[in-house]
N, CA, C and O atoms as CSV, one atom per row, in Angstrom:
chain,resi,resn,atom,element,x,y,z
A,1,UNK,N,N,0.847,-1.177,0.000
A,1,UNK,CA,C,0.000,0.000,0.000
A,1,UNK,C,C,0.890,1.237,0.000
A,1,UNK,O,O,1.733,1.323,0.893
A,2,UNK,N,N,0.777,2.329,-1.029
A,2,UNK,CA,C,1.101,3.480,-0.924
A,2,UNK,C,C,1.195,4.360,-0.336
A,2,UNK,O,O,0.984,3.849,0.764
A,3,UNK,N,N,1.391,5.606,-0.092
A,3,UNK,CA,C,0.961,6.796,0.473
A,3,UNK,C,C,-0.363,7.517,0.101
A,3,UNK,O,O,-0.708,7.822,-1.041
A,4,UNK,N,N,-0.952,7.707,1.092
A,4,UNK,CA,C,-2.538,8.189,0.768
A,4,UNK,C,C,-2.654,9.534,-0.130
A,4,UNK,O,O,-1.722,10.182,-0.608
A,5,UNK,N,N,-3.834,9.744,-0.216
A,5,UNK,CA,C,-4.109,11.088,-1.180
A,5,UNK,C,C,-4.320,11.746,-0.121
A,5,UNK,O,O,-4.508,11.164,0.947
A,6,UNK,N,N,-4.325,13.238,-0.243
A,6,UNK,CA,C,-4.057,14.346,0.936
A,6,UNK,C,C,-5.840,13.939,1.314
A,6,UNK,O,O,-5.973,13.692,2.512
A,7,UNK,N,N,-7.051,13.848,0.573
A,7,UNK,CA,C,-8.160,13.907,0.935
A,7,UNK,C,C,-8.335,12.987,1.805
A,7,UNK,O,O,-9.318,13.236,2.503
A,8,UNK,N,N,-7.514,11.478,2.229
A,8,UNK,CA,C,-7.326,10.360,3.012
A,8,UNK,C,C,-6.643,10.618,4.215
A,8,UNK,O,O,-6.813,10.030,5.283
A,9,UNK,N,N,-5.661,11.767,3.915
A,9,UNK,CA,C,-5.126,12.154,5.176
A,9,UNK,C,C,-5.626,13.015,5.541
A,9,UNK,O,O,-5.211,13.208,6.684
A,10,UNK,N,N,-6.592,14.006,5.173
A,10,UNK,CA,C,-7.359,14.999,6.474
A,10,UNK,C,C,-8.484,14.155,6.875
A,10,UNK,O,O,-9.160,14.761,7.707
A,11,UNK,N,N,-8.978,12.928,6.596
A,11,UNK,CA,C,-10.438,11.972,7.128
A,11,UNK,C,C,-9.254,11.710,8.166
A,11,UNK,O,O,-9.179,12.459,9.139
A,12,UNK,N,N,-8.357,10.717,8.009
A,12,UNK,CA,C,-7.400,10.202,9.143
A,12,UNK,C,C,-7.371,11.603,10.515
A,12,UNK,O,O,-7.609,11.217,11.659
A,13,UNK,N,N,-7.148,12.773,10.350
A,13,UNK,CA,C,-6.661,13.803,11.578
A,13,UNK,C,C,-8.086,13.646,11.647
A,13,UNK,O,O,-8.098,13.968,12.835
A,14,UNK,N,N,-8.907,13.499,11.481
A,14,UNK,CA,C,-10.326,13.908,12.341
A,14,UNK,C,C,-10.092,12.711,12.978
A,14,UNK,O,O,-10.878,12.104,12.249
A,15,UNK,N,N,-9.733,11.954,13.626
A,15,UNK,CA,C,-9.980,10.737,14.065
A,15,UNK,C,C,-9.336,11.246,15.786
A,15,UNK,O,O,-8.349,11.965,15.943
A,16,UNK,N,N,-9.871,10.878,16.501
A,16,UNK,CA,C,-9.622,11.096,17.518
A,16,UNK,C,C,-8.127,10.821,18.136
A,16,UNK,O,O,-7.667,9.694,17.955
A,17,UNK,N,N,-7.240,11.900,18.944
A,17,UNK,CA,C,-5.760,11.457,18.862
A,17,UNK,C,C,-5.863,11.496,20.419
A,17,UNK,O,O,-6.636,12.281,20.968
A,18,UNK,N,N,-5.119,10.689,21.077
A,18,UNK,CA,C,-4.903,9.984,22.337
A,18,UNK,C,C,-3.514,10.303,22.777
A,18,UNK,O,O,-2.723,9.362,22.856
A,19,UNK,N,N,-3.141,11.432,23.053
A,19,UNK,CA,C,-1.964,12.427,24.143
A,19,UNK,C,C,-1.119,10.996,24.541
A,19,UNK,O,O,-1.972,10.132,24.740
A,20,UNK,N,N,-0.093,10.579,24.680
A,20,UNK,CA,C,0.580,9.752,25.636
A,20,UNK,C,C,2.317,9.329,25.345
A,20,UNK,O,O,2.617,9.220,24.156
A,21,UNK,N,N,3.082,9.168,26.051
A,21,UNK,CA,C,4.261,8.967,25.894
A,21,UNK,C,C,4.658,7.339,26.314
A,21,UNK,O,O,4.505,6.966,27.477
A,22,UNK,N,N,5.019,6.700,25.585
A,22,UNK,CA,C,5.394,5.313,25.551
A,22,UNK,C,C,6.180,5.015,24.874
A,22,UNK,O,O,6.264,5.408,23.711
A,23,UNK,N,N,7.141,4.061,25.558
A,23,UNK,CA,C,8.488,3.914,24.411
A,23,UNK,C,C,7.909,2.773,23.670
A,23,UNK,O,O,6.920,2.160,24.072
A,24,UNK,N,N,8.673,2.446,22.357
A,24,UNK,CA,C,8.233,1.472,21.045
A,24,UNK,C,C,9.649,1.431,20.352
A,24,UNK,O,O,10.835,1.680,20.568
A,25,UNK,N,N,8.770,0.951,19.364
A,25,UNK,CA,C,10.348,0.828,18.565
A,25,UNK,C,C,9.898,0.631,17.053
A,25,UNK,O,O,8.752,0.209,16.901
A,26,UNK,N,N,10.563,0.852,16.053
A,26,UNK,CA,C,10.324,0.982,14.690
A,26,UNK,C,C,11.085,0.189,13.725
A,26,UNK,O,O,12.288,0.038,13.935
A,27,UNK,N,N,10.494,-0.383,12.607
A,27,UNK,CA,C,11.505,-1.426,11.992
A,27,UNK,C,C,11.501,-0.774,10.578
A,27,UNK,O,O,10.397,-0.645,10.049
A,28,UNK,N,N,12.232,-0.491,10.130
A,28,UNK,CA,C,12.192,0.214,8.744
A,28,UNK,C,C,13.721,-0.669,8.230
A,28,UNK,O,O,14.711,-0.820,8.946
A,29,UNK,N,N,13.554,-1.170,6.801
A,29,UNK,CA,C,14.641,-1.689,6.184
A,29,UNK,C,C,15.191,-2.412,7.237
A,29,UNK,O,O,16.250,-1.870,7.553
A,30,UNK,N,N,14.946,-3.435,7.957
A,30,UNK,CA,C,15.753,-4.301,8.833
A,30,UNK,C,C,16.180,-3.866,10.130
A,30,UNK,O,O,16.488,-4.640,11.036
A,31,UNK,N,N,16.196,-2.399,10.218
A,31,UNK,CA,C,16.759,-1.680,11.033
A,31,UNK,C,C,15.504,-1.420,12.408
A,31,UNK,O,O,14.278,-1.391,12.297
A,32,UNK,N,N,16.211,-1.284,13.451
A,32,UNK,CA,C,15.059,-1.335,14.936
A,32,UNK,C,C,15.623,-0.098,14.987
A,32,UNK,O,O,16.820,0.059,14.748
A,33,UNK,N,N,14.464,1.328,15.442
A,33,UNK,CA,C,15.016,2.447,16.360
A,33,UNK,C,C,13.964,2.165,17.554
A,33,UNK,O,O,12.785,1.811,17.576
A,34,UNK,N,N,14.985,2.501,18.598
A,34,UNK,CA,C,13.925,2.535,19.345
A,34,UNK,C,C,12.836,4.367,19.339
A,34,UNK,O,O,13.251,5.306,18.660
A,35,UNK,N,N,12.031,4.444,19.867
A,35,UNK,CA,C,11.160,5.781,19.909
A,35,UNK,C,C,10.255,5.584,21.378
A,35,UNK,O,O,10.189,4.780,22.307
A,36,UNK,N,N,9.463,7.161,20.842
A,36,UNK,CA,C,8.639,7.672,21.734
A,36,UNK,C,C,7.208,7.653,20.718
A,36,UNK,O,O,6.952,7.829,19.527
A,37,UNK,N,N,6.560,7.365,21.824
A,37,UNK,CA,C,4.649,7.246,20.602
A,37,UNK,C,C,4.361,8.207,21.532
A,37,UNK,O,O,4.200,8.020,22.738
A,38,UNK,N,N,4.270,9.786,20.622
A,38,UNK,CA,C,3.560,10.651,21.367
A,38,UNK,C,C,2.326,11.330,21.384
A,38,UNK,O,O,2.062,12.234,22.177
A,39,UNK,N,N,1.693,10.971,20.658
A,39,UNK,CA,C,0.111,10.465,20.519
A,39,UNK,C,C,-0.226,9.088,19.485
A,39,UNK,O,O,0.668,8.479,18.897
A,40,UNK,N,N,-1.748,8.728,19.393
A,40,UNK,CA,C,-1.986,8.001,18.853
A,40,UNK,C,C,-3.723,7.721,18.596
A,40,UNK,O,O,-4.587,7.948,19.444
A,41,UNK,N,N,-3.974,7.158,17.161
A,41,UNK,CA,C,-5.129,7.456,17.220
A,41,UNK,C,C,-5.430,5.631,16.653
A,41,UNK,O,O,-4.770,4.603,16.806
A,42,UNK,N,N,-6.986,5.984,15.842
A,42,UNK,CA,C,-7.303,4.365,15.299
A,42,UNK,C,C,-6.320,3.729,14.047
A,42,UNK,O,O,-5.988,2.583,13.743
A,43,UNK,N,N,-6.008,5.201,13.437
A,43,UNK,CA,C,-5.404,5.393,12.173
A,43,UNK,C,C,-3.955,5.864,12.134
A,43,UNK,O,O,-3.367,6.174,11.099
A,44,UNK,N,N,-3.470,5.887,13.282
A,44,UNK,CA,C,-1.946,6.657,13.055
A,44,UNK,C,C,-1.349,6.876,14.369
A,44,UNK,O,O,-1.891,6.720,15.463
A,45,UNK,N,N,0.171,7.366,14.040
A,45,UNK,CA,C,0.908,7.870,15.479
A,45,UNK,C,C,1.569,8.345,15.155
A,45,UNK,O,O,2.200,8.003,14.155
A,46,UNK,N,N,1.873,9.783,16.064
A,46,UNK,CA,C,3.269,10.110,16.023
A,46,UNK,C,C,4.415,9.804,17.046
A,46,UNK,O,O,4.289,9.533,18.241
A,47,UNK,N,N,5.698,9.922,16.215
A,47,UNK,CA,C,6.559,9.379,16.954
A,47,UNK,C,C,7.911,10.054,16.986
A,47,UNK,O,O,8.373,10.781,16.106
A,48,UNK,N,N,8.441,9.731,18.056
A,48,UNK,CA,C,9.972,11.192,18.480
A,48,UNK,C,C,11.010,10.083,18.491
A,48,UNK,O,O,10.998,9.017,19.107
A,49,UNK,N,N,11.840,10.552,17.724
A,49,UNK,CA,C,13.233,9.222,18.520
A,49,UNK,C,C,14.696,10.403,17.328
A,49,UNK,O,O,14.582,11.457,16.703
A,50,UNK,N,N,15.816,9.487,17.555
A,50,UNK,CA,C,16.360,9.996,16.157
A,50,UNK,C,C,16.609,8.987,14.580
A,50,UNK,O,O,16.330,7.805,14.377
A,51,UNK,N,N,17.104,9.805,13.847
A,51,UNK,CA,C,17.299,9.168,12.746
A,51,UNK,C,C,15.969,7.844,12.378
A,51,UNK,O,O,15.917,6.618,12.289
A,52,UNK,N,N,14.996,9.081,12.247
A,52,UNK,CA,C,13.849,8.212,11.778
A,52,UNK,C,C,13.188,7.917,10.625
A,52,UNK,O,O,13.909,8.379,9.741
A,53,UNK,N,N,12.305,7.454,10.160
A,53,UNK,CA,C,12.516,7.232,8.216
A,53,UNK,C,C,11.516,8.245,7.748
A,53,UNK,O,O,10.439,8.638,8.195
A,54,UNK,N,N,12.459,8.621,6.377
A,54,UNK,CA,C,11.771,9.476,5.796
A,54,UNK,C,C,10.186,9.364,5.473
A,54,UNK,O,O,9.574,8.392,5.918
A,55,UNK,N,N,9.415,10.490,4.594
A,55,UNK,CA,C,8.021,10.282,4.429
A,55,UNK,C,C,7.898,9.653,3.170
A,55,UNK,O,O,8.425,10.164,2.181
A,56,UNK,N,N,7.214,8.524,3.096
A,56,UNK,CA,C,6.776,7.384,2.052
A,56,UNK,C,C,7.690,6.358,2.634
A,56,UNK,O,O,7.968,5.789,1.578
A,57,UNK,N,N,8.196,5.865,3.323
A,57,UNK,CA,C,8.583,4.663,3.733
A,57,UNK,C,C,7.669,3.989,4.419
A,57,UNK,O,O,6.759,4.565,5.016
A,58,UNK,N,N,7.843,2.467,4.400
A,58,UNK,CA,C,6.617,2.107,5.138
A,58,UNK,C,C,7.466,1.316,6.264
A,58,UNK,O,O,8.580,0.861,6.003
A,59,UNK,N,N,6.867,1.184,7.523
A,59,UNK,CA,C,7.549,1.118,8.694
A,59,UNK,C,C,6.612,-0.062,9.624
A,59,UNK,O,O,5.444,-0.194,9.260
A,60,UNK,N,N,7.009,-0.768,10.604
A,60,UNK,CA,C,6.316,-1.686,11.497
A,60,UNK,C,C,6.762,-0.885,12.632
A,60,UNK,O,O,7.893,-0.479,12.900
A,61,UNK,N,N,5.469,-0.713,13.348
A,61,UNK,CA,C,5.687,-0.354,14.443
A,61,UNK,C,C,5.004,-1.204,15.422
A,61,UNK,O,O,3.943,-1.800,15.238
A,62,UNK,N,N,6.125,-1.196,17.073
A,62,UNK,CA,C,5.671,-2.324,17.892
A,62,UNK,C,C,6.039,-1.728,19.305
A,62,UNK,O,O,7.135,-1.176,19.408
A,63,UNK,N,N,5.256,-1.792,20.336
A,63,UNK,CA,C,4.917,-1.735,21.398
A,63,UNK,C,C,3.846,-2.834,21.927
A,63,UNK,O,O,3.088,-3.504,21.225
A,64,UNK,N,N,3.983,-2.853,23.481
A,64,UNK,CA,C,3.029,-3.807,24.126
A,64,UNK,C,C,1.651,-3.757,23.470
A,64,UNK,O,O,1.003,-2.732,23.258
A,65,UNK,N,N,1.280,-5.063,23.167
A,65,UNK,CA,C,-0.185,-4.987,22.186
A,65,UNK,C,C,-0.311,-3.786,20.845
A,65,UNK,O,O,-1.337,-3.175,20.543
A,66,UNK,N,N,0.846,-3.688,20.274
A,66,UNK,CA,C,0.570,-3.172,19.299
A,66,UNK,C,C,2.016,-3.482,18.088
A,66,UNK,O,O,3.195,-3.132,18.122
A,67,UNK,N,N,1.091,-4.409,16.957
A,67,UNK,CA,C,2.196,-4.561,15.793
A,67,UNK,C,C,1.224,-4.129,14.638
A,67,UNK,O,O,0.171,-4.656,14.279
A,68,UNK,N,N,1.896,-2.981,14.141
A,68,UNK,CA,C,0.848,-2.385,12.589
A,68,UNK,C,C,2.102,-2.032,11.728
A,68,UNK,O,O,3.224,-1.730,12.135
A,69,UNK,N,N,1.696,-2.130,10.567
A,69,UNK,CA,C,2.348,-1.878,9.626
A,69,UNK,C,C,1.775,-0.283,9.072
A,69,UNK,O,O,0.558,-0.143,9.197
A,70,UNK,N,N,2.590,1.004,8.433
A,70,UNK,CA,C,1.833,1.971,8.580
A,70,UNK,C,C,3.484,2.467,7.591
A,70,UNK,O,O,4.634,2.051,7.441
A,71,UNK,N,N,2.522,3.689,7.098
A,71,UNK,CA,C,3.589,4.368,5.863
A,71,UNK,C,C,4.035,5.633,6.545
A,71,UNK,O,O,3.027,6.202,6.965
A,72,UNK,N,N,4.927,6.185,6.777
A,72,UNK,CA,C,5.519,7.649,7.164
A,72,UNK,C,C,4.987,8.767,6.415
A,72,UNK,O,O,5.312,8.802,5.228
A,73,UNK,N,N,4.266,9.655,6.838
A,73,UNK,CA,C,3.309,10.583,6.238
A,73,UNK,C,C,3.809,11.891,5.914
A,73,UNK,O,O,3.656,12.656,4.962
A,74,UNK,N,N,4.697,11.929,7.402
A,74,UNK,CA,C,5.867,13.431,7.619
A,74,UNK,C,C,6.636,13.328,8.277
A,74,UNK,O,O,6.430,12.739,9.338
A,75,UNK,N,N,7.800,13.809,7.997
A,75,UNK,CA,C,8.952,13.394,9.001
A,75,UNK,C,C,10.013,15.045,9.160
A,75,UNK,O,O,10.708,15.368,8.197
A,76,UNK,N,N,9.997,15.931,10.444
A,76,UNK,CA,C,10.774,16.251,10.206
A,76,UNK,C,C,12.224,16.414,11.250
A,76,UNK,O,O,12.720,17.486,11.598
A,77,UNK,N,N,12.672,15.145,11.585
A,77,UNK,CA,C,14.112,15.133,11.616
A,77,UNK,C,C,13.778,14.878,13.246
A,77,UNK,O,O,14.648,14.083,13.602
A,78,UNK,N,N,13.085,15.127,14.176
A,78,UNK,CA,C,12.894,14.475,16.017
A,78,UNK,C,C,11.378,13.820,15.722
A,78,UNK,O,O,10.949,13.149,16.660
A,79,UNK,N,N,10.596,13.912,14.664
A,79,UNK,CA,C,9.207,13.390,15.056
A,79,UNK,C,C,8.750,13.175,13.581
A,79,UNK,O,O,8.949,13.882,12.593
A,80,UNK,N,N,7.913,11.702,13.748
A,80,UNK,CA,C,7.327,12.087,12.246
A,80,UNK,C,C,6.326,11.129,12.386
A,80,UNK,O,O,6.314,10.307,13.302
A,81,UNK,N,N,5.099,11.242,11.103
A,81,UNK,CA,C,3.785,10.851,11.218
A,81,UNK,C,C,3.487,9.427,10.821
A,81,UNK,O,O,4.077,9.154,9.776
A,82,UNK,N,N,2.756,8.404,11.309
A,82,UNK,CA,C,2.762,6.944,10.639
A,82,UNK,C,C,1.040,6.737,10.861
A,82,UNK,O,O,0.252,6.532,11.784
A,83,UNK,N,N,1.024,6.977,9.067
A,83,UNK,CA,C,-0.135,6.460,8.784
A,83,UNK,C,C,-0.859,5.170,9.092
A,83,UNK,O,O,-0.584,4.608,8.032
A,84,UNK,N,N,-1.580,4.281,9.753
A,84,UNK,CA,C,-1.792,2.783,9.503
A,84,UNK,C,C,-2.099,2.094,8.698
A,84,UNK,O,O,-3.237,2.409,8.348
A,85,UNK,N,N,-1.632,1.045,7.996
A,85,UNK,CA,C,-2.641,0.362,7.029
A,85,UNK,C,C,-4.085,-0.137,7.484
A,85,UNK,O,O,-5.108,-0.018,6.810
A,86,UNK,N,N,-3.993,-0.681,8.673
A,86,UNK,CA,C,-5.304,-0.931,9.341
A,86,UNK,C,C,-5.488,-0.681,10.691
A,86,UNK,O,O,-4.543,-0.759,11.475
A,87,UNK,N,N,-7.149,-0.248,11.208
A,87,UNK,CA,C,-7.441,0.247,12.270
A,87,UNK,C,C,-6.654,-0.270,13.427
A,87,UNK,O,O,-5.952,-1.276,13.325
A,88,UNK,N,N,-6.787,0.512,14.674
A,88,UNK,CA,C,-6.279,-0.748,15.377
A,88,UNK,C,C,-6.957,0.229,16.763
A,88,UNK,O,O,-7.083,1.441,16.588
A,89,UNK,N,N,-7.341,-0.363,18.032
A,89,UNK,CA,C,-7.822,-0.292,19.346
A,89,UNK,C,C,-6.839,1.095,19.503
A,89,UNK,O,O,-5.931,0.986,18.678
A,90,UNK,N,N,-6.740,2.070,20.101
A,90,UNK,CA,C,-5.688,2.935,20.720
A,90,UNK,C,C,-5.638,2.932,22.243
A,90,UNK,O,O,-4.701,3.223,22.985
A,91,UNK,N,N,-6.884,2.528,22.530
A,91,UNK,CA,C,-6.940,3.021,23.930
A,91,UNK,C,C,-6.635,1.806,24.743
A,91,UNK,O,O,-6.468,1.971,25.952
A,92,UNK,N,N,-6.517,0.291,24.105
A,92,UNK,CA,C,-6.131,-0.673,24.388
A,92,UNK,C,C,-4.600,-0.726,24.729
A,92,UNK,O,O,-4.159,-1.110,25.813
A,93,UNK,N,N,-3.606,-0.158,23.337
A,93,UNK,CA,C,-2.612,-0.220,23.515
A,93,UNK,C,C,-1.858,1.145,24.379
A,93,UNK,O,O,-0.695,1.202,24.777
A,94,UNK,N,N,-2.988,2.232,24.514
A,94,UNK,CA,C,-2.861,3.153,25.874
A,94,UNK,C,C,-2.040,2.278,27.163
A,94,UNK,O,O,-0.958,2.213,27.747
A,95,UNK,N,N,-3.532,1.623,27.123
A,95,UNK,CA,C,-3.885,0.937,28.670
A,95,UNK,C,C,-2.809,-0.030,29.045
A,95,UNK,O,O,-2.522,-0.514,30.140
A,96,UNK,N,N,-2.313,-0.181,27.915
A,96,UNK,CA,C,-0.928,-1.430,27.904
A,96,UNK,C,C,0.191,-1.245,28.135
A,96,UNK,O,O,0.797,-2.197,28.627
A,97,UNK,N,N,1.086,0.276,27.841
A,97,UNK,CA,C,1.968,0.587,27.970
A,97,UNK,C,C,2.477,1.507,28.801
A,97,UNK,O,O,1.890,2.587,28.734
A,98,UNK,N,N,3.568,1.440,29.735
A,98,UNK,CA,C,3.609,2.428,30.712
A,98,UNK,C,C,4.094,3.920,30.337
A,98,UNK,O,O,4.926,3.913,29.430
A,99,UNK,N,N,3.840,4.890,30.713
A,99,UNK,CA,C,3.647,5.991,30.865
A,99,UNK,C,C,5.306,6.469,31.052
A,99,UNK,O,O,5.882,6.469,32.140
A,100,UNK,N,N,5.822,6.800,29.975
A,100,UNK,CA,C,6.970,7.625,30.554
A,100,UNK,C,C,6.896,9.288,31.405
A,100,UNK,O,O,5.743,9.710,31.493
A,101,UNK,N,N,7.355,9.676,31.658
A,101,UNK,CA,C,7.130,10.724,32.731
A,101,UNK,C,C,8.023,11.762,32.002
A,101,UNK,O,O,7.567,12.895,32.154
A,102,UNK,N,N,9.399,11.716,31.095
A,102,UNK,CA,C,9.900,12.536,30.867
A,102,UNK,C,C,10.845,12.187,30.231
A,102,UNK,O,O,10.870,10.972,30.034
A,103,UNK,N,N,11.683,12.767,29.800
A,103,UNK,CA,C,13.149,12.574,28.407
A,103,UNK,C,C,13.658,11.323,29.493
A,103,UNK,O,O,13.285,10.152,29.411
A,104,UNK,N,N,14.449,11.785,30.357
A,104,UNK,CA,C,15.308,11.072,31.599
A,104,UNK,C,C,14.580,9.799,31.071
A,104,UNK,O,O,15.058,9.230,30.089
A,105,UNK,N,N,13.460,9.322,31.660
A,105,UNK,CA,C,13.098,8.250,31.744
A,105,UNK,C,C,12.926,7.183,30.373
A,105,UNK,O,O,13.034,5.958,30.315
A,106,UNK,N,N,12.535,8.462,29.045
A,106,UNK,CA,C,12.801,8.125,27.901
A,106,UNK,C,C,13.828,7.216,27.364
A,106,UNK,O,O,13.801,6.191,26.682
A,107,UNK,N,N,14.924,8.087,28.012
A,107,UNK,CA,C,16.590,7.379,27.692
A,107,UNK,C,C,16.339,6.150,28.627
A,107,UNK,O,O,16.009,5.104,28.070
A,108,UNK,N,N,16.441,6.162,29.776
A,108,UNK,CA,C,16.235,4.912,30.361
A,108,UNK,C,C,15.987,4.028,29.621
A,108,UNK,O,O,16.875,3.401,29.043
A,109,UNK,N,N,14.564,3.754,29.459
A,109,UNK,CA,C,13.550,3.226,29.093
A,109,UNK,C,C,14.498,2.015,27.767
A,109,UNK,O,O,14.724,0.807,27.848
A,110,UNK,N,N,14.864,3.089,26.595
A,110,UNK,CA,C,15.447,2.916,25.497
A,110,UNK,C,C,16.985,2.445,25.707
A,110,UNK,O,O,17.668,1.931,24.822
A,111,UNK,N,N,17.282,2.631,26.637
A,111,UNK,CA,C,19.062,1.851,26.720
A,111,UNK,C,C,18.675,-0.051,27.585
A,111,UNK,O,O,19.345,-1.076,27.455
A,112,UNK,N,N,17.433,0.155,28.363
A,112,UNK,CA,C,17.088,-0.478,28.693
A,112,UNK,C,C,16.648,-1.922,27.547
A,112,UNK,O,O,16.853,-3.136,27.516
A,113,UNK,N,N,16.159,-1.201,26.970
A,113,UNK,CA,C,15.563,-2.266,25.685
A,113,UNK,C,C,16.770,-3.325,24.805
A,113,UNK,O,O,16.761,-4.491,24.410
A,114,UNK,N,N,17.849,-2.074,24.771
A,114,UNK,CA,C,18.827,-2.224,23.959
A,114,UNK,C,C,18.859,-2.079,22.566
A,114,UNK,O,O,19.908,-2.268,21.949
């Protein structure tokens, strides 16, 4: 699946977005970063980390109860947008993942993982 038409991506922002900080991690070309999911909706997330993939790449993203496959929408250089290919629960994978509190704990979190 491609990158959407802009008329696909303003239906997607009406979709309700869910505030939260949780570390994850991203698989683009073989490669794992780890990140931050700093909101999230039925249709998408954004996400903070570094050296993250450009826009039109398509990316797996994974956290507790959550594996979607989803295309990079915008990226510019600490945060960028991941479209979903398919719906998925948000408030499930909310409820699933713990709550980082702040950068500090961010890094933690992420050296922790390895």
């Amino acid at each position: 699946m491609g990158v959407r038409s802009i008329k696909e991506l303003q239906t997607a922002r009406r979709e309700q977005r869910y505030p939260t900080r949780f570390a994850g991690t991203v698989i683009v070309d073989r490669q794992r970063l780890a990140i931050e999911i700093a909101d999230i909706s039925c249709v998408g997330a954004c996400v903070r980390g570094h050296d993250l993939p450009q826009r039109g790449q398509e990316v797996l993203l994974l956290a507790k109860d959550l594996e979607v496959v989803g295309t990079v929408v915008w990226s510019d250089g600490t945060a960028c947008g991941v479209n979903f290919h398919k719906p998925i629960a948000p408030l499930a994978v909310v409820r699933s993942n713990p709550y980082l509190p702040n950068l500090n704990t961010f890094t933690k979190a992420v050296a922790m993982r390895g």
